[in-house]
C-alpha positions as CSV (number, residue, x, y, z in Angstrom):
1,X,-87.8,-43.9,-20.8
2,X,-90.9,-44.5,-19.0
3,X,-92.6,-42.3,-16.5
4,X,-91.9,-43.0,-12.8
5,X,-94.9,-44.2,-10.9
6,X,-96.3,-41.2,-9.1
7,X,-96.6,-41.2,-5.1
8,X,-99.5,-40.0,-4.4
9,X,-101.2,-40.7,-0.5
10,X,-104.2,-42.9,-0.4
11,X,-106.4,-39.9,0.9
12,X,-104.8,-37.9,-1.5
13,X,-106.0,-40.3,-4.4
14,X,-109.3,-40.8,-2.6
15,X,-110.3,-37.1,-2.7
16,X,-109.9,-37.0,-6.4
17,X,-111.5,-40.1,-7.3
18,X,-114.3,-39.3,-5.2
19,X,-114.9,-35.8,-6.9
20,X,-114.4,-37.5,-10.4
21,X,-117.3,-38.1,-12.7
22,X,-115.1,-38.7,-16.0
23,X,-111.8,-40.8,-15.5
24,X,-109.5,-41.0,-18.7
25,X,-107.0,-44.1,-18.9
26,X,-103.8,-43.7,-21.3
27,X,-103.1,-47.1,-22.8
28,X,-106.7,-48.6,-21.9
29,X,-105.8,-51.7,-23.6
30,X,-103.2,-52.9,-21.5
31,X,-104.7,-56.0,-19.2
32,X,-104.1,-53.9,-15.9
33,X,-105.4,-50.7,-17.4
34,X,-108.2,-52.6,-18.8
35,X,-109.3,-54.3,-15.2
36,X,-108.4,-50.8,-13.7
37,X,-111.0,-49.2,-16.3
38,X,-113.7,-51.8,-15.6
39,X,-113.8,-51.7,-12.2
40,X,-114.4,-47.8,-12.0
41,X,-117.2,-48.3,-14.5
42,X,-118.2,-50.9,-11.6
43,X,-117.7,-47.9,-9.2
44,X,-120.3,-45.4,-11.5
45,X,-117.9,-43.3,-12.8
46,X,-117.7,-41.9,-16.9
47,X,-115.2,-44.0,-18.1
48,X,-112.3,-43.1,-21.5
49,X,-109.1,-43.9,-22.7
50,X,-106.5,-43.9,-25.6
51,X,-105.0,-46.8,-27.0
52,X,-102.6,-47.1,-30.1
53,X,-104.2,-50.5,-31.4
54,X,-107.8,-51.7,-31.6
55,X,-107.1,-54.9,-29.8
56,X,-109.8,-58.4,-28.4
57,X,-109.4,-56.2,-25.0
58,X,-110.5,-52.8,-26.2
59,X,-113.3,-54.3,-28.4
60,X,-114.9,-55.6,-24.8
61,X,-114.2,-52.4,-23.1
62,X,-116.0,-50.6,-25.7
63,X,-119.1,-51.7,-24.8
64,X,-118.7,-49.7,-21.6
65,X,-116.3,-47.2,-22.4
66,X,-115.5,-44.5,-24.6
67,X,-111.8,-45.2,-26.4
68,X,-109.9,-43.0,-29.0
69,X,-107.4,-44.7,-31.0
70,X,-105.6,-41.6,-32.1
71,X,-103.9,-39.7,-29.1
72,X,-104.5,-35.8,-29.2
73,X,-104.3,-33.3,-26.3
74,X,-108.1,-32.9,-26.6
75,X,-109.0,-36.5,-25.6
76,X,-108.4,-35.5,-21.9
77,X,-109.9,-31.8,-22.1
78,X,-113.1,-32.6,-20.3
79,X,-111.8,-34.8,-18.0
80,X,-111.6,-34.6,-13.9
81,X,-109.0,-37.2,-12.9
82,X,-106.1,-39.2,-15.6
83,X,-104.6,-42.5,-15.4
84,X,-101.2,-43.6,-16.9
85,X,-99.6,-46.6,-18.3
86,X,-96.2,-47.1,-17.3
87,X,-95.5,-47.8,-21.3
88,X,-95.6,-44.0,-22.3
89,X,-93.2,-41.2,-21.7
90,X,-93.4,-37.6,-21.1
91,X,-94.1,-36.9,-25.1
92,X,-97.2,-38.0,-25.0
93,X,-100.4,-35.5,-26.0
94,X,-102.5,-36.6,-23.2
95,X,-100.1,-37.2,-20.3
96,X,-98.8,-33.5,-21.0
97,X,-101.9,-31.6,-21.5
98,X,-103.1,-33.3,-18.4
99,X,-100.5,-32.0,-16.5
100,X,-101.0,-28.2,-18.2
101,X,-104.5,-28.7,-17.3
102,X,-103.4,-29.6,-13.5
103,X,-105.9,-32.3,-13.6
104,X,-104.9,-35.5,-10.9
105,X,-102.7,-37.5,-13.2
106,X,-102.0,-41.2,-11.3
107,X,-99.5,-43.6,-12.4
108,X,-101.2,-47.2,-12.9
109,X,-99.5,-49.1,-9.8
110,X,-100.4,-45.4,-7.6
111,X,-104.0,-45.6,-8.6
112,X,-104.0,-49.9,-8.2
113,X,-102.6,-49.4,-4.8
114,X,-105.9,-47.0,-3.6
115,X,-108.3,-49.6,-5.0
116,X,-106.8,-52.4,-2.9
117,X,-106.4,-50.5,0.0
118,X,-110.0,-50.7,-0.1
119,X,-109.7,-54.0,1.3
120,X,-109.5,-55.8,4.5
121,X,-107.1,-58.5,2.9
122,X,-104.7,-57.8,0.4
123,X,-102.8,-60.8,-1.3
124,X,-100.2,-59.2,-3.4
125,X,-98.5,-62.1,-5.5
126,X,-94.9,-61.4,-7.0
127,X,-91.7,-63.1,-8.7
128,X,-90.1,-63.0,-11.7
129,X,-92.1,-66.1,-12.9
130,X,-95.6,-67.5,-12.3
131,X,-96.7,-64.3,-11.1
132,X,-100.2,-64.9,-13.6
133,X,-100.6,-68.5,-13.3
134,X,-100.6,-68.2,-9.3
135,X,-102.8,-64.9,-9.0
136,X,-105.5,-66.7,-10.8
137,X,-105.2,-70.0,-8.8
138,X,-105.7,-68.2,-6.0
139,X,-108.6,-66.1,-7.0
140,X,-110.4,-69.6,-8.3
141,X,-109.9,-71.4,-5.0
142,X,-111.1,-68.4,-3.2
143,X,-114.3,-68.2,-5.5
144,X,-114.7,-71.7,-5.4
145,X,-115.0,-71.4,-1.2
146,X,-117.8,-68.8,-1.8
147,X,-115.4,-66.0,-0.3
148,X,-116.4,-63.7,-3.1
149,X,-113.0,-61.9,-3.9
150,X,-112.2,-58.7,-6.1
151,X,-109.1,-60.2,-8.5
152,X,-106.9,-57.8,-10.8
153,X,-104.6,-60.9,-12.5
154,X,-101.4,-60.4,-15.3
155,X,-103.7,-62.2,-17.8
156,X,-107.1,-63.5,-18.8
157,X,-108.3,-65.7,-16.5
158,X,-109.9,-68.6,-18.4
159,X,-112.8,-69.3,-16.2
160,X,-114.1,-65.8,-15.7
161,X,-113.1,-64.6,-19.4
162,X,-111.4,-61.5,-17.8
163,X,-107.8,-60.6,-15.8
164,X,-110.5,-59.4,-13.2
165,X,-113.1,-60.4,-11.0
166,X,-115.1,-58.1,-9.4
167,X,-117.0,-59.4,-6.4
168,X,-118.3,-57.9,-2.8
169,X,-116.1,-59.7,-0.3
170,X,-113.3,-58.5,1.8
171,X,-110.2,-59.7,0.4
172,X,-108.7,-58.6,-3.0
173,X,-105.7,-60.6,-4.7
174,X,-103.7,-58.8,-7.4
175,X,-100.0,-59.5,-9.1
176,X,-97.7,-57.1,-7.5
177,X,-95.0,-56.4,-10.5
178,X,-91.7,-55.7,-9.7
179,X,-90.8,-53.3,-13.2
180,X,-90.1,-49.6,-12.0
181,X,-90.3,-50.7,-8.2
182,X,-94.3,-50.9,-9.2
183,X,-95.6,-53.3,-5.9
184,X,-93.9,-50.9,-3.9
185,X,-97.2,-48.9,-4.3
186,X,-99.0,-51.9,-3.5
187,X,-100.5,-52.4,0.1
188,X,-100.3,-55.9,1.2
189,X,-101.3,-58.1,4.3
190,X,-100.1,-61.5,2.5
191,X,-97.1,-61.3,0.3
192,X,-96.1,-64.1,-2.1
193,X,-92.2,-64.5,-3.5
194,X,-92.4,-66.7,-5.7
195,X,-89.0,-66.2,-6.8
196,X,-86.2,-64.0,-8.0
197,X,-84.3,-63.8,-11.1
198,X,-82.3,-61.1,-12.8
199,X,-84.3,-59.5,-15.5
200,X,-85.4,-56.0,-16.9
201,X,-82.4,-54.7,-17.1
202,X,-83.6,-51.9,-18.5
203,X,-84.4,-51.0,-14.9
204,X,-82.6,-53.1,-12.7
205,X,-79.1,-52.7,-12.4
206,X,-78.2,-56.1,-10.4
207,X,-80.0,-59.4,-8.7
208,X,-79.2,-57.2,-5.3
209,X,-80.7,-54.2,-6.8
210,X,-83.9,-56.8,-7.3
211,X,-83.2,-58.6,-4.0
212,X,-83.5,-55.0,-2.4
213,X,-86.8,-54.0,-3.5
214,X,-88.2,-57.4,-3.2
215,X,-87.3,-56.8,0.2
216,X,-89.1,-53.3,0.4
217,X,-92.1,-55.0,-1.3
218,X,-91.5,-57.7,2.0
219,X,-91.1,-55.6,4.7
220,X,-94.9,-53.9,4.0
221,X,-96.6,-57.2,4.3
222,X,-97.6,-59.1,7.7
223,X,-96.4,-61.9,6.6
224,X,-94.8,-63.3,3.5
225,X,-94.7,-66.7,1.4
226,X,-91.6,-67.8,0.4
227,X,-90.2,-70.3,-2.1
228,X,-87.8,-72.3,-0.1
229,X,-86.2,-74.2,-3.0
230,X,-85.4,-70.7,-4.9
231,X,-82.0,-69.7,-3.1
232,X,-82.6,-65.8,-3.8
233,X,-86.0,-66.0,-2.1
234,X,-84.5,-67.4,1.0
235,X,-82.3,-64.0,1.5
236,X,-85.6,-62.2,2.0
237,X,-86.5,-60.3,5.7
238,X,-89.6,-60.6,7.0
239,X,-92.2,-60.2,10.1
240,X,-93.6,-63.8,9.3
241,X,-92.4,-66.5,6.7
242,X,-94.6,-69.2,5.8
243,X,-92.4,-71.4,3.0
244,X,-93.6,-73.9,0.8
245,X,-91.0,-76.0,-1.5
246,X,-90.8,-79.9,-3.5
247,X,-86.8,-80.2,-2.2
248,X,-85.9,-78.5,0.7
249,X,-87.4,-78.0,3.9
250,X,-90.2,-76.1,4.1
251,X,-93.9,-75.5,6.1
252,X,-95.8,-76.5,3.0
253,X,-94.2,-79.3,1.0
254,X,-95.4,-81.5,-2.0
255,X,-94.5,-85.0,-3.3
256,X,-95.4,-84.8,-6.8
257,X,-97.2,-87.5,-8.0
258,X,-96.7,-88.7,-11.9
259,X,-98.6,-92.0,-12.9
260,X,-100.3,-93.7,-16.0
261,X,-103.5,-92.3,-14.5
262,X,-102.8,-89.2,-11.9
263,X,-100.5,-86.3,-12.3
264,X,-100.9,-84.2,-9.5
265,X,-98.9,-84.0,-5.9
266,X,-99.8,-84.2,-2.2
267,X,-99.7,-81.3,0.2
268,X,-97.9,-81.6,3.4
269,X,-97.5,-79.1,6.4
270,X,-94.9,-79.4,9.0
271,X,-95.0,-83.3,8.0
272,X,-98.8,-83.9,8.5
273,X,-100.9,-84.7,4.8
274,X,-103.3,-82.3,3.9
275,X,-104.5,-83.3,1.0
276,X,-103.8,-84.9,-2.3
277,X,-104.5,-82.3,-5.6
278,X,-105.1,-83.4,-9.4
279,X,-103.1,-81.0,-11.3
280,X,-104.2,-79.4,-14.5
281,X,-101.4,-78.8,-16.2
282,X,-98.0,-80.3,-16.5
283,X,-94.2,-79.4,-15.0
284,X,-93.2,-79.2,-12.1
285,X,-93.1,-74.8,-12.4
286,X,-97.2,-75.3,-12.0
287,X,-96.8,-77.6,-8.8
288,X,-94.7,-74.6,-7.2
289,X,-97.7,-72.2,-8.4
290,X,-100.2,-74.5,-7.3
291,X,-98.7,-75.4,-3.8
292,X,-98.0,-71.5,-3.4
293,X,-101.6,-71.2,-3.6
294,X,-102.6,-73.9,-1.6
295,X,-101.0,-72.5,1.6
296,X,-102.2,-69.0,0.8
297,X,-105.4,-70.6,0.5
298,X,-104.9,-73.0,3.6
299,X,-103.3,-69.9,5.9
300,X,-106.3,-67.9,5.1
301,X,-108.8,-71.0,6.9
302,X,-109.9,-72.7,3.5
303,X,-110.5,-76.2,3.9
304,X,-107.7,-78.6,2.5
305,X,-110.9,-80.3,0.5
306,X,-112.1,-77.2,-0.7
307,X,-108.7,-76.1,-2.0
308,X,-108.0,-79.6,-3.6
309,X,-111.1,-79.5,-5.6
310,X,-110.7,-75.9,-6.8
311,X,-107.2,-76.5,-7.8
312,X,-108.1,-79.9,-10.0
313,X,-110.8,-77.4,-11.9
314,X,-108.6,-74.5,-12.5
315,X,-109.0,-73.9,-16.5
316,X,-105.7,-71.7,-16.6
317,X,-104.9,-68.5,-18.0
318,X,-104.5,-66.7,-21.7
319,X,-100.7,-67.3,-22.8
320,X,-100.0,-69.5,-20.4
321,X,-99.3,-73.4,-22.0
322,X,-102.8,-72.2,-24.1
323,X,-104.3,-74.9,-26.6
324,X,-105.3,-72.9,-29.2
325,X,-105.4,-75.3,-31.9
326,X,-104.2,-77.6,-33.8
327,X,-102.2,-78.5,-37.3
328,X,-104.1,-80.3,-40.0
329,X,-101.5,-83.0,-39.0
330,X,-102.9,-83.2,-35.9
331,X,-100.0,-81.2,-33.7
332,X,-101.3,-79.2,-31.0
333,X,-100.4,-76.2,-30.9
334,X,-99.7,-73.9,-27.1
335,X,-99.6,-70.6,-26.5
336,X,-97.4,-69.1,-24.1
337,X,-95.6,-66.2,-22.6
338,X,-92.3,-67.3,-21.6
339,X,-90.2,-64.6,-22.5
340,X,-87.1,-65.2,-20.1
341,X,-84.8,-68.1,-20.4
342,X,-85.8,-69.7,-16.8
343,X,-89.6,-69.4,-18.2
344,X,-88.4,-71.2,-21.7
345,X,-87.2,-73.8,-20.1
346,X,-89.4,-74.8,-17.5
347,X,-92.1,-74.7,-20.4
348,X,-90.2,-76.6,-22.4
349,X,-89.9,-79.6,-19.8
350,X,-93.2,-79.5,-18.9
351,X,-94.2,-80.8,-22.5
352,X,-91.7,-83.0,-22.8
353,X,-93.3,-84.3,-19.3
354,X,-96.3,-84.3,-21.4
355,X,-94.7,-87.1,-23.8
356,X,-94.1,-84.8,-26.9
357,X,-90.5,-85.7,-28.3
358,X,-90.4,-83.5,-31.4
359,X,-91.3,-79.8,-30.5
360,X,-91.4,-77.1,-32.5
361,X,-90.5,-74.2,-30.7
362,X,-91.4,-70.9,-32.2
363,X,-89.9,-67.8,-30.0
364,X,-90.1,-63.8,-30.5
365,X,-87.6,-62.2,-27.7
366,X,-89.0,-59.5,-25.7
367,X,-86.8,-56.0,-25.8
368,X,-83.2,-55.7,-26.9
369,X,-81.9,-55.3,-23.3
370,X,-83.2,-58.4,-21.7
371,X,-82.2,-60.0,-25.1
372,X,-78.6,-58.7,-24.7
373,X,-77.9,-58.5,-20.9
374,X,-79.5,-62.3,-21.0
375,X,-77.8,-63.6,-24.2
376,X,-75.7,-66.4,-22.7
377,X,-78.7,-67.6,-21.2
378,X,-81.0,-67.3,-24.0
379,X,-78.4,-69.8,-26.3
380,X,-78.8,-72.5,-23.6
381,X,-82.5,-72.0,-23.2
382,X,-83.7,-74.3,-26.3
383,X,-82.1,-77.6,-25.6
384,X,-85.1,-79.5,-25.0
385,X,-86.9,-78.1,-28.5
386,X,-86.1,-79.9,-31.4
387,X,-86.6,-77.3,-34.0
388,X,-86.4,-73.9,-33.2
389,X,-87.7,-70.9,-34.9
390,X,-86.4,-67.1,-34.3
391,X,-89.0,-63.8,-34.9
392,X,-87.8,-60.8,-35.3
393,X,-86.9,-59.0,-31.7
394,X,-90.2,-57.2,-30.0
395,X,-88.3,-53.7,-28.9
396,X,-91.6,-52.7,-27.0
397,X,-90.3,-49.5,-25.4
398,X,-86.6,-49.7,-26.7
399,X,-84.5,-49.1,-29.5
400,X,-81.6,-51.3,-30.1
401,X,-78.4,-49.7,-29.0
402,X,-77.1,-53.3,-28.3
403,X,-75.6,-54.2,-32.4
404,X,-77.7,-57.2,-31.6
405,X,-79.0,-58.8,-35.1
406,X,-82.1,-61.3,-35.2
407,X,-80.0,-63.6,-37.4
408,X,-77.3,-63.5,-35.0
409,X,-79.3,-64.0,-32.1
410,X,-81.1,-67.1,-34.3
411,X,-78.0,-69.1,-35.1
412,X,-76.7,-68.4,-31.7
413,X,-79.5,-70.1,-30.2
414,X,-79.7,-73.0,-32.6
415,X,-82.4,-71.7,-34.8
416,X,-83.5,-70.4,-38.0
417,X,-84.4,-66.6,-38.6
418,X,-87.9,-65.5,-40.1
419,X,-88.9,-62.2,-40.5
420,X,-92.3,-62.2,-41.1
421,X,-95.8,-64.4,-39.7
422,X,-96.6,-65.4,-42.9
423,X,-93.8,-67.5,-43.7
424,X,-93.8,-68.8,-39.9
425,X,-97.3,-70.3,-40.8
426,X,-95.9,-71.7,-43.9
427,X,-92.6,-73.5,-41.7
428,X,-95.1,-74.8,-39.4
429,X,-97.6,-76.1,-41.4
430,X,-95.2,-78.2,-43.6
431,X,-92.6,-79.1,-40.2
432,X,-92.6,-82.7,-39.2
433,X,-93.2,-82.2,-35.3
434,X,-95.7,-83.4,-32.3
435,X,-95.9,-80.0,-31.1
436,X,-95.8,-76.6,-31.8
437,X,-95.1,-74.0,-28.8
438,X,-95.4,-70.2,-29.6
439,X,-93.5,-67.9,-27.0
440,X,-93.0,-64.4,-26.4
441,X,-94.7,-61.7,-24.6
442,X,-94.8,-59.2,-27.3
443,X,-97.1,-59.6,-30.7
444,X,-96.5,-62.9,-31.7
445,X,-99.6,-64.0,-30.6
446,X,-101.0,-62.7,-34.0
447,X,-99.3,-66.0,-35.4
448,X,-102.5,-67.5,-34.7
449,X,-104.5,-65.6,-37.3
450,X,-102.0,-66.8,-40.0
451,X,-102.2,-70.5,-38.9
């Protein structure tokens, strides 16, 4: 099991990172640890970490950082301050002999939480979907109106070749996540729901248990942005609502627009037109995460105009419907990270939206829990794919207690089972399709090296 975030007080945290000259990160690599890392090299401070795998993030941090790729008591020896992943657990060499060392040892989200609190506005983005996509609109439309912002996003941001952006306004936007009750660490002035769906169950007991700490993460905000068309969202307290929605009624609304020649949708608030935006990307799951951002955006005093134009350059994010290539047939092939069924088949539609009729659908599920406490949903989740392809099961953090088999789970879903990337390259590269769609959230995006 994972460590629990630490609690820590923000002057607590700020005494030690003030005294700290040399900051060790456990689990560098991962994409919040990584923007966490670089922004206290930003900051002057000596900068190291661990990670178990020599991966395209830790290759860029090296240039400023020192990183071990074998974990050993030793690495944190010389060290004045630590920082934890929530990915390890109490057996590893670091984390312990920081602790026998009584040097300040901060959970990720604790430590996150003191660097936004920095700020004078705090846009915390959360939901069990989108959370990336709509994180990195935001930060574009706020670059692109010269407000300068500080950004620590899920995932690369295309644009800036980073998931952060380190800048010298006043406002920072970051994706608050919800696993182990993490945004509750988070300060926030804005708070977006995007929605709320039942997932890590590994955590999460119910959809009240996540309803309630949604609601925590809620009541700490001034004011919060809500997803009127997602029922669970609705149930949410707050000091403020501002809602934005396609169906029901809502502050914000938008009339998508899906022509020959324009795919994009027009921005109304409380019935008046505000604009008309050229979307980037297809489905109607990136109009919600685009009109989210628009009223962010427009509540914060950026110019309808302004936030149009920034929303029809927005270049996306790593993972996230990713052209990477294509087949020597001429299929494109997508990246993504749809690792819940919701995700799958919102993803799904959008391409068919796109005009593709024969996708190839190439899926590695993400821990045994979500697999098994989600099963049902997962066999219904590939409708719209015409073949289907099953990796083995990603256990991250988990062993599988759950008698789930990946053949099983395969043929359940309407798929065939292959174990390894090799012969995944092979099926695609001899497969009669249009399209090819890699998903997951775990290592399947080493596919690509085989293709």
């Amino acid at each position: 099991m994972a460590i629990e975030n630490t609690n820590f007080k923000l002057d607590e945290i700020h005494n030690f990172f003030t005294n700290a000259k040399r900051i060790f990160f456990i689990g560098i690599g991962g994409i919040s640890m990584s923007s966490l890392a670089t922004y206290c090299v930003y900051l002057g401070k000596e900068v190291f970490g661990y990670d178990r795998t020599r991966s395209r993030v830790t290759k860029k941090l090296e240039k400023i950082c020192n990183i071990k790729y074998y974990s050993t008591p030793d690495n944190v020896s010389c060290m004045d301050m630590v920082i934890f992943t929530g990915a390890i657990d109490e057996s590893n060499f670091e984390y312990k002999r920081a602790n026998e060392l009584k040097i300040p040892t901060i959970s990720r989200a604790n430590f996150l939480g003191y660097i936004i609190s920095r700020y004078k506005t705090k846009i915390g983005v959360s939901g069990m979907h989108g959370k990336s996509t709509t994180c990195a609109l935001i930060t574009h439309i706020f670059d692109y109106a010269s407000r300068n912002p500080t950004s620590f996003c899920g995932a690369e941001m295309k644009l800036y070749d980073s998931a952060c952006l380190i800048k010298k306004g006043q406002c920072c936007i970051f994706e608050a996540c919800e696993y182990m009750n993490s945004f509750l660490s988070l300060p926030c002035d804005d708070a977006v729901i995007l929605n709320i769906d039942f997932d890590h169950p590994d955590f999460f007991k119910s959809l009240d248990d996540i309803k309630c700490s949604f609601n925590k993460f809620a009541n700490k905000a001034k004011r919060v942005f809500i997803n009127a068309d997602d029922e669970a969202s609705t149930s949410i307290v707050a000091k403020e609502k501002i809602t934005f929605g396609i169906k029901s009624e809502a502050m914000y609304k938008a009339k998508i627009i899906h022509s020959p020649d324009f795919y994009g949708f027009e921005v109304y608030k409380n019935g008046a037109l505000l604009g008309k935006c050229k979307s980037t990307f297809f489905g109607e799951h990136f109009i919600y995460d685009a009109l989210c951002a628009f009223s962010v955006a427009s509540e914060n005093n950026i110019a309808p105009s302004v936030i149009c134009g920034a929303i029809s350059s927005f270049m996306g994010s790593e993972r996230r419907m990713e052209l990477i290539k294509k087949t020597d047939t001429g299929a494109p092939v997508f990246m993504d990270y749809a690792h819940h069924p919701t995700e799958i088949k919102a993803s799904l539609c959008a391409l068919l939206e796109m005009g593709y009729k024969k996708i190839l659908c190439v899926f590695q599920s993400h821990t045994y829990s979500r697999t098994f406490f989600l099963y049902d949903e997962f066999t219904k989740a590939f409708e719209d794919a015409s073949k289907l392809v099953i990796l083995p099961i990603y256990s991250a953090r988990e062993e599988n207690i759950y008698e789930i088999t990946d053949e099983g789970f395969a043929r359940d879903c309407g798929g065939i089972f292959l174990q390894d990337l090799c012969a995944t390259s092979s099926y695609i590269k001899n497969c009669e399709c249009d399209c090819v769609v890699i998903m997951g959230a775990g290592d399947i995006y080493k596919l690509v090296k085989f293709l």
